[in-house]
C-alpha positions as CSV (number, residue, x, y, z in Angstrom):
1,X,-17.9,-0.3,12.4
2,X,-18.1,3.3,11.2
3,X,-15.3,4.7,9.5
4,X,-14.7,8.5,9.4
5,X,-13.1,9.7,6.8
6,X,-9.9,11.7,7.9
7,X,-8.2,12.9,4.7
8,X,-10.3,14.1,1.8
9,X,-9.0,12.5,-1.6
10,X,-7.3,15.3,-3.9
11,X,-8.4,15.9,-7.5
12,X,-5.6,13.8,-9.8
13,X,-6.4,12.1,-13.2
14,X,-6.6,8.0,-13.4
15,X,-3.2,6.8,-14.2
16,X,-4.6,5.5,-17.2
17,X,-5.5,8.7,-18.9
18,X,-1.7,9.8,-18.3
19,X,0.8,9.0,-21.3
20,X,3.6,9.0,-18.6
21,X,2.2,6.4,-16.8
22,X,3.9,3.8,-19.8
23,X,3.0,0.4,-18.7
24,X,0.3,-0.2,-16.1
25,X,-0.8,-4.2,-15.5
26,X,-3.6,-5.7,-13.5
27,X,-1.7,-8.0,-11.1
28,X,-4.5,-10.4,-11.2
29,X,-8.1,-10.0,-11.0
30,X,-9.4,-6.6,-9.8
31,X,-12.8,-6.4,-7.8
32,X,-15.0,-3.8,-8.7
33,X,-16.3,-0.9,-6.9
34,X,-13.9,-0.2,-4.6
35,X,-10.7,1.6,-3.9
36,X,-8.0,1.0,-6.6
37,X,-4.1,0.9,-5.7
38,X,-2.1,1.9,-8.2
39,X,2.2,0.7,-6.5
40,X,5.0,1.2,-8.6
41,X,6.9,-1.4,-10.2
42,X,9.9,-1.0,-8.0
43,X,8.0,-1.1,-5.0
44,X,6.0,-4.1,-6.1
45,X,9.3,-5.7,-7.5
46,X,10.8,-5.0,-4.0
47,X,8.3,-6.7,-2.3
48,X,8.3,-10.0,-3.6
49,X,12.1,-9.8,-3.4
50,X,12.2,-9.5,-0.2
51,X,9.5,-11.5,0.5
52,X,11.3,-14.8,-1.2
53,X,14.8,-13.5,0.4
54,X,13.7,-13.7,3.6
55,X,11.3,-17.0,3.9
56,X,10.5,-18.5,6.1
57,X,10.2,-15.3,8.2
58,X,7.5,-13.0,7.4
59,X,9.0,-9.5,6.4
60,X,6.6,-5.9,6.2
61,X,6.7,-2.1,6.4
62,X,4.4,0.5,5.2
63,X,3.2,2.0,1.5
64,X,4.1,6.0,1.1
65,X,1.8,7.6,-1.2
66,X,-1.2,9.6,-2.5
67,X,-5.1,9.1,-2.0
68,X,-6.9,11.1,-5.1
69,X,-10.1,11.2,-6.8
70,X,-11.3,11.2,-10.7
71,X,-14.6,12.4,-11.0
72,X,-16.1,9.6,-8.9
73,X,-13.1,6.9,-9.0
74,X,-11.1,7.0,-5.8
75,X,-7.2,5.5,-5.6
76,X,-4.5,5.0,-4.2
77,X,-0.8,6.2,-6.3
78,X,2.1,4.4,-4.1
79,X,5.2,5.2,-5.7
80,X,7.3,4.4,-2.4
81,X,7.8,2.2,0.7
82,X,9.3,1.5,3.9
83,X,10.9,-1.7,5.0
84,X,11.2,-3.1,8.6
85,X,14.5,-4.1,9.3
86,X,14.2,-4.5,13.1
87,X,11.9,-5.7,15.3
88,X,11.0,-9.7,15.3
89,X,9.8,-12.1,12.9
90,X,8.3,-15.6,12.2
91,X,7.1,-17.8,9.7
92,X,3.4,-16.7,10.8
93,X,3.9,-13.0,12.3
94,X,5.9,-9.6,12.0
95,X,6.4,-7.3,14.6
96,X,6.2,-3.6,14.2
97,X,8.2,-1.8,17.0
98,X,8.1,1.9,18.0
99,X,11.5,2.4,16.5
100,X,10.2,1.8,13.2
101,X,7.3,3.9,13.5
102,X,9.8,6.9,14.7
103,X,11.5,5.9,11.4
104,X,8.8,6.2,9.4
105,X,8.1,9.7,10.5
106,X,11.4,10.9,10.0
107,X,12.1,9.5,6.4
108,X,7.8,10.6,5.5
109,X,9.0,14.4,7.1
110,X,12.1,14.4,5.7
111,X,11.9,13.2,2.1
112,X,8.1,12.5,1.6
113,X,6.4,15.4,2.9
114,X,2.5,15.5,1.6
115,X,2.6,11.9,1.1
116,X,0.4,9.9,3.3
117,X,0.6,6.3,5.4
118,X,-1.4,4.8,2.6
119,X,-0.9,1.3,5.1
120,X,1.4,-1.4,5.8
121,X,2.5,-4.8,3.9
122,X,3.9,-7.8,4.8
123,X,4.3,-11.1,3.7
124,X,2.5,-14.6,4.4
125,X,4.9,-17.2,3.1
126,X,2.3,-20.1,2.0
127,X,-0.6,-18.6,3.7
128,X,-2.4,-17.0,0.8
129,X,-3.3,-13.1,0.8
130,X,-6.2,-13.0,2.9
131,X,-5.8,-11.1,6.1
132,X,-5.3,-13.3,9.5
133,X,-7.8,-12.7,12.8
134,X,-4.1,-10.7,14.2
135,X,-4.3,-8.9,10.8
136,X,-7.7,-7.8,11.2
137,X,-6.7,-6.6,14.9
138,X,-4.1,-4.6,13.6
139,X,-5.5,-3.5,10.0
140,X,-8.7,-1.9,12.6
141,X,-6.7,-0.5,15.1
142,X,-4.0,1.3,12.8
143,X,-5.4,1.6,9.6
144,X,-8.9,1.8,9.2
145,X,-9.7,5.1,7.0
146,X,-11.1,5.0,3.6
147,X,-7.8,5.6,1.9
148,X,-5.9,2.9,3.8
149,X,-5.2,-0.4,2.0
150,X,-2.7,-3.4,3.7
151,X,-1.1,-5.1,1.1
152,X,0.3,-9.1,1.6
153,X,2.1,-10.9,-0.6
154,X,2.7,-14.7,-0.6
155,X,6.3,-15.7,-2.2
156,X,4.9,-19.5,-2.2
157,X,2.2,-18.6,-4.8
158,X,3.9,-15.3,-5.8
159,X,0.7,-13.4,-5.7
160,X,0.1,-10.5,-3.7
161,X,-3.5,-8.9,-2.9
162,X,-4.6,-6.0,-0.7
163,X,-7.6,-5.0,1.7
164,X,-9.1,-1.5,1.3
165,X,-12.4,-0.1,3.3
166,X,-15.8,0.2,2.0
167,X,-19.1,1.8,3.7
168,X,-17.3,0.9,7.1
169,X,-16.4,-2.6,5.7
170,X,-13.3,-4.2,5.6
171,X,-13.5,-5.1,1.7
172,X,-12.0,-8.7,0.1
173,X,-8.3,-9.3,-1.3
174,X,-8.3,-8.2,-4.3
175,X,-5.4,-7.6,-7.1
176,X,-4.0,-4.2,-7.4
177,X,-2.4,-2.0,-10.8
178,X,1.4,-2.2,-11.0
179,X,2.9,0.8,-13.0
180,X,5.5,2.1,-14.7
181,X,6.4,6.0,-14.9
182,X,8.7,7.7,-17.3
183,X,9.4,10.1,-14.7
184,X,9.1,9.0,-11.4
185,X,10.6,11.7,-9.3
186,X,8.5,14.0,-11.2
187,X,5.4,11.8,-10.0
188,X,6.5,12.0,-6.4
189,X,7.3,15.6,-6.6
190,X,3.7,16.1,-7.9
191,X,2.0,13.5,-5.7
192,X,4.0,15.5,-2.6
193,X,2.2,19.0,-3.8
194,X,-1.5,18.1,-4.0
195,X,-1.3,18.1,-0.5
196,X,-0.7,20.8,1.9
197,X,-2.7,19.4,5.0
């Protein structure tokens, strides 16, 4: 499937040449040559929380944050998130209704301007991190740019893995960077300005 690329990365050093950046851990094993997601603690923190509070029903949303470049290293910085608290939910799906999307707009134009969809996450309660055939249908029909990732996190095993695109292919789970900023709402600030577009 050929993916065109919509957004452009923005020039922004690799969290890990950034002192303020003061912890930053590999949540598992991280594939090579592909994407990187760099999610805040908090957000990562929030979703396994809310992943175990609400078992057995599957819970999701959608990651707020910045595609950049390093000389030739693309990532992702997602220092934000928003949950779905309405529509329905199973042990085995989520449902994303309109009204969410309309409240996704309105909190991303209201208090996230410059930020990007960067994709959605839900969770998988005992069904491991890889992407289901319903995921695939929705990961290709909503999110299928080169600086979209869909995150999943399973509260059985407690791991969480994401999905990013690759020469027009839908690339492996693979473990993402968790961080911690000294000055977070300087980061968003920042990660709000490199984009104008």
């Amino acid at each position: 499937m050929p993916i065109v690329e919509t957004r452009k990365p923005v020039e922004y050093p690799l969290p890990f040449s950034d002192e303020r950046f003061v912890e930053i851990e590999a949540d598992g094993e991280i594939g090579s040559g592909r994407l990187l997601l760099f999610m805040s603690k908090d957000v990562h923190d929030f979703i396994r929380s809310h992943s175990k509070d609400n078992e057995p029903k599957e819970v999701g949303g959608v990651l707020l944050g910045q595609y950049c470049i390093d000389d030739d290293t693309r990532f992702v910085i997602v220092p934000t998130a928003v949950a779905c608290d309405i529509g329905s939910a199973t042990p085995a799906s989520i449902d994303f209704p309109p009204e969410f999307w309309q409240r996704v707009e309105e909190i991303h134009d209201e208090e996230y301007p410059g930020l990007l969809r960067i994709g959605p996450f839900h969770s998988h309660p005992g069904y491991g991190v890889n992407p289901s055939a319903t995921d695939r249908t929705t990961i290709l029909a909503a999110f299928s740019h080169p600086h979209h990732v869909s995150l999943i996190h399973d509260p059985h095993e407690d791991t969480t893995g994401y999905t990013c695109w690759r020469d027009g292919e839908l690339q492996p789970s693979s473990a993402g960077f968790v961080y911690r900023h000294s000055e977070p709402e300087t980061l968003v600030k920042e990660l709000m300005d490199l984009r104008s577009d």
